[in-house]
GUMAR-808258 format. One record per residue (C-alpha): residue in three letters; x, y, z. Coordinates in steps of 0.25 Angstrom, whole numbers. Layout:
residu, xx, yy, zz
ALA, X, Y, Z
...
END
This chain:
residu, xx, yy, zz
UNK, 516, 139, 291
UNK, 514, 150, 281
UNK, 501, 155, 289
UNK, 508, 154, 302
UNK, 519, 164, 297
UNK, 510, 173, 290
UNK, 501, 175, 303
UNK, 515, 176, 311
UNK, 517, 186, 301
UNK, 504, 193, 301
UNK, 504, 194, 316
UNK, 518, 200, 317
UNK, 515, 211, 307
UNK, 501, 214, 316
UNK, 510, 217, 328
UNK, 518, 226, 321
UNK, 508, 234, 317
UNK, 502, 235, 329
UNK, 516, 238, 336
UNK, 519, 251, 325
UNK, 504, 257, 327
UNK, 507, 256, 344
UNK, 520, 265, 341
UNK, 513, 273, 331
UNK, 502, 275, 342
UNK, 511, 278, 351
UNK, 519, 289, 345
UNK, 506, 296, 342
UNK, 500, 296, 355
UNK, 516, 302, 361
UNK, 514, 313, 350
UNK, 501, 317, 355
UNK, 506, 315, 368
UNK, 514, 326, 364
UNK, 506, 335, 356
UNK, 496, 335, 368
UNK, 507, 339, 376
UNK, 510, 351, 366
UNK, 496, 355, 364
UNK, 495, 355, 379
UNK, 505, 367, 381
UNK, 503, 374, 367
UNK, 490, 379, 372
UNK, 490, 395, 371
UNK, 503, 404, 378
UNK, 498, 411, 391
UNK, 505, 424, 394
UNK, 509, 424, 409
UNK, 511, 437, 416
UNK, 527, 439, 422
UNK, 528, 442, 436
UNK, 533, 458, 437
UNK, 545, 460, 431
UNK, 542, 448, 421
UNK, 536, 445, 408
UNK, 525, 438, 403
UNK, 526, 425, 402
UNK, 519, 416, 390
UNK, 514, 401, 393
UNK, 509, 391, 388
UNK, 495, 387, 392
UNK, 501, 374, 399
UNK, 511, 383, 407
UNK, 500, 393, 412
UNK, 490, 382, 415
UNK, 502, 377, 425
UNK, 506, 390, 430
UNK, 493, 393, 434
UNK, 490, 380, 441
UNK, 503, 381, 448
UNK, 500, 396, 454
UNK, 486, 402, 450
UNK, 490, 415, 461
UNK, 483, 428, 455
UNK, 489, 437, 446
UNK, 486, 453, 443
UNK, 475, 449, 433
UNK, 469, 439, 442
UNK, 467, 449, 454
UNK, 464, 460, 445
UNK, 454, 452, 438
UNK, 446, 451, 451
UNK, 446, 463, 454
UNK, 440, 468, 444
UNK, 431, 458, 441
UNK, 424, 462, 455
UNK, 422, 475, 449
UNK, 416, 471, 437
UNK, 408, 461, 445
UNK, 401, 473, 453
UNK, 399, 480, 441
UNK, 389, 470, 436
UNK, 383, 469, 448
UNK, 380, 484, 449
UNK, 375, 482, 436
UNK, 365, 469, 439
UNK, 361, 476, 453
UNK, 353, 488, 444
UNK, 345, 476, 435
UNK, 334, 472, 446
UNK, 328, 488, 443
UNK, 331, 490, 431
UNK, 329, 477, 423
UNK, 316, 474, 415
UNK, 322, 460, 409
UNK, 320, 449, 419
UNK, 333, 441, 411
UNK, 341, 454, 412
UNK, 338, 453, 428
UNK, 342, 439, 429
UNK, 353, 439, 422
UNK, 358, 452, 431
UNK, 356, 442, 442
UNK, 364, 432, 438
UNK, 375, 442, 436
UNK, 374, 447, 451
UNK, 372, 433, 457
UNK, 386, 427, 449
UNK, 395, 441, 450
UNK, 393, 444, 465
UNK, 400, 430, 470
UNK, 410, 432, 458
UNK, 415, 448, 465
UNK, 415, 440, 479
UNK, 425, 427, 473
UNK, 433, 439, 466
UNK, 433, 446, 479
UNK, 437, 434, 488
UNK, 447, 429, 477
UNK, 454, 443, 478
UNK, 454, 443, 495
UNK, 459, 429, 493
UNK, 471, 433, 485
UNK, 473, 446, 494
UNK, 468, 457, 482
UNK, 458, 468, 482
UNK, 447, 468, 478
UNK, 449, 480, 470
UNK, 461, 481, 460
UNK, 468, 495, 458
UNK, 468, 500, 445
UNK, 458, 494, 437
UNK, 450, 502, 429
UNK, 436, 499, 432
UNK, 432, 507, 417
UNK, 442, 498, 410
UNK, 434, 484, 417
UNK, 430, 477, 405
UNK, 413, 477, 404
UNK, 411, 488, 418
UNK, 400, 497, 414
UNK, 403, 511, 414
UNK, 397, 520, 427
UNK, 388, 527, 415
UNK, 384, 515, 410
UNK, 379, 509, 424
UNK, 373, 524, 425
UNK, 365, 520, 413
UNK, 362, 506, 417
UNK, 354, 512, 432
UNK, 346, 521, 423
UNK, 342, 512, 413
UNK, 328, 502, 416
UNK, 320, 491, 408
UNK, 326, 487, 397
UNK, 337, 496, 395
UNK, 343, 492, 407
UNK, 341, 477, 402
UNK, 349, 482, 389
UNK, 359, 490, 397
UNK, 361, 481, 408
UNK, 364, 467, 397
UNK, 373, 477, 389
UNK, 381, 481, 402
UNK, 382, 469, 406
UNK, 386, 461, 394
UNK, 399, 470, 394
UNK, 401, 469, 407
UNK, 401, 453, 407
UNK, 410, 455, 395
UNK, 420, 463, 403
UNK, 420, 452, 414
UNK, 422, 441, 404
UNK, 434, 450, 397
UNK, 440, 451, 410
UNK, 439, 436, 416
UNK, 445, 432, 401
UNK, 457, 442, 405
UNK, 460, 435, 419
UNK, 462, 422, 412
UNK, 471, 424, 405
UNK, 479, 434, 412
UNK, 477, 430, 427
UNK, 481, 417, 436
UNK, 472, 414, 446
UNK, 463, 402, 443
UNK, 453, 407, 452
UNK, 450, 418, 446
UNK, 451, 412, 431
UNK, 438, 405, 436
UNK, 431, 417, 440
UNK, 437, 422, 426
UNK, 429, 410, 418
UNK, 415, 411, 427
UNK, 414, 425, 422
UNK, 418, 422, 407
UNK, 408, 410, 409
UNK, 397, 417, 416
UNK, 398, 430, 410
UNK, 399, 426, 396
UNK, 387, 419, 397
UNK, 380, 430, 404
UNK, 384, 440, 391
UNK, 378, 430, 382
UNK, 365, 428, 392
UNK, 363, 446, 391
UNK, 366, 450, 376
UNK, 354, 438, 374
UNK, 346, 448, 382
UNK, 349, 461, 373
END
């Protein structure tokens, strides 16, 4: 009788230890049920332009993400972005177009192809992406001087005199700034434009030029 009792005993105290760790279990996984949900919208404040007439806005990261998957139309940055981007584009291909004369290191040569080859379709999608959304493909007012990375007219003078070597040197030097201006300004539109579109374009030229400016200074 006695071993029957204590094993009733035993048994009893077993499921009550088993009942407490399941509530104990429970209430931790609600409260990080609910600091998930916190940390899920206390990811860093984005600053949203005011329509005219109205101010900035600041939003959470949550808020944004939803805002911009709601309505992704271009903003002012967006469109001026584009723009200028074609621009810049044509630059570099002014620049790769004087290599095949000029060059003496065969890395030099083809790395100013691959630069040709990827930046020509780019102007045409930047092109077709502002017919699409009824814009010119020339903004007004932007200071082509002030283009973060464009070469300077005497600069490009000095780069169509120069042969060999020294074009090999001058050319990578250019052209490293000039990929670091485009890589400035595709960091700019994302966080200051809307249009999804044209934050892709924005990362393949972070990606893709960021790498290239890596590939050059190792040529120096």
């Amino acid at each position: 009788m006695l071993i029957r009792r204590a094993s009733h005993a035993f048994l009893v105290s077993a499921s009550l230890a088993v009942l407490a760790l399941s509530t104990l279990t429970a209430c931790d996984s609600g409260e990080s049920g609910d600091k998930a949900k916190a940390a899920a919208g206390s990811g860093p404040s984005v600053l949203a332009p005011g329509r005219p007439g109205e101010p900035n806005r600041e939003l959470s990261a949550q808020e944004a993400a939803e805002q911009r998957a709601e309505d992704d139309s271009p903003n002012s940055a967006d469109v001026a972005y584009a723009q200028m981007m074609i621009e810049h584009h044509a630059q570099a291909l002014v620049m790769t177009e004087l290599v095949p004369d000029r060059v003496e290191s065969a890395k030099v040569e083809r790395l100013a192809e691959r630069i040709s080859v990827a930046q020509g379709p780019e102007i045409d999608a930047m092109k077709g992406w502002l017919r699409s959304h009824g814009k010119p493909e020339k903004g007004t007012g932007h200071d082509h001087g002030a283009m973060a990375g464009m070469a300077t007219e005497a600069q490009l003078t000095k780069l169509r005199a120069a042969k060999g070597k020294a074009f090999d040197e001058l050319f990578l030097t250019l052209m490293i700034t000039h990929h670091q201006g485009a890589v400035t300004m595709a960091t700019d539109v994302k966080g200051q434009g809307n249009n999804i579109r044209i934050e892709e374009m924005a990362d393949d030229v972070i990606a893709q030029q960021t790498s290239e400016i890596t590939r050059m200074r190792a040529m120096l």
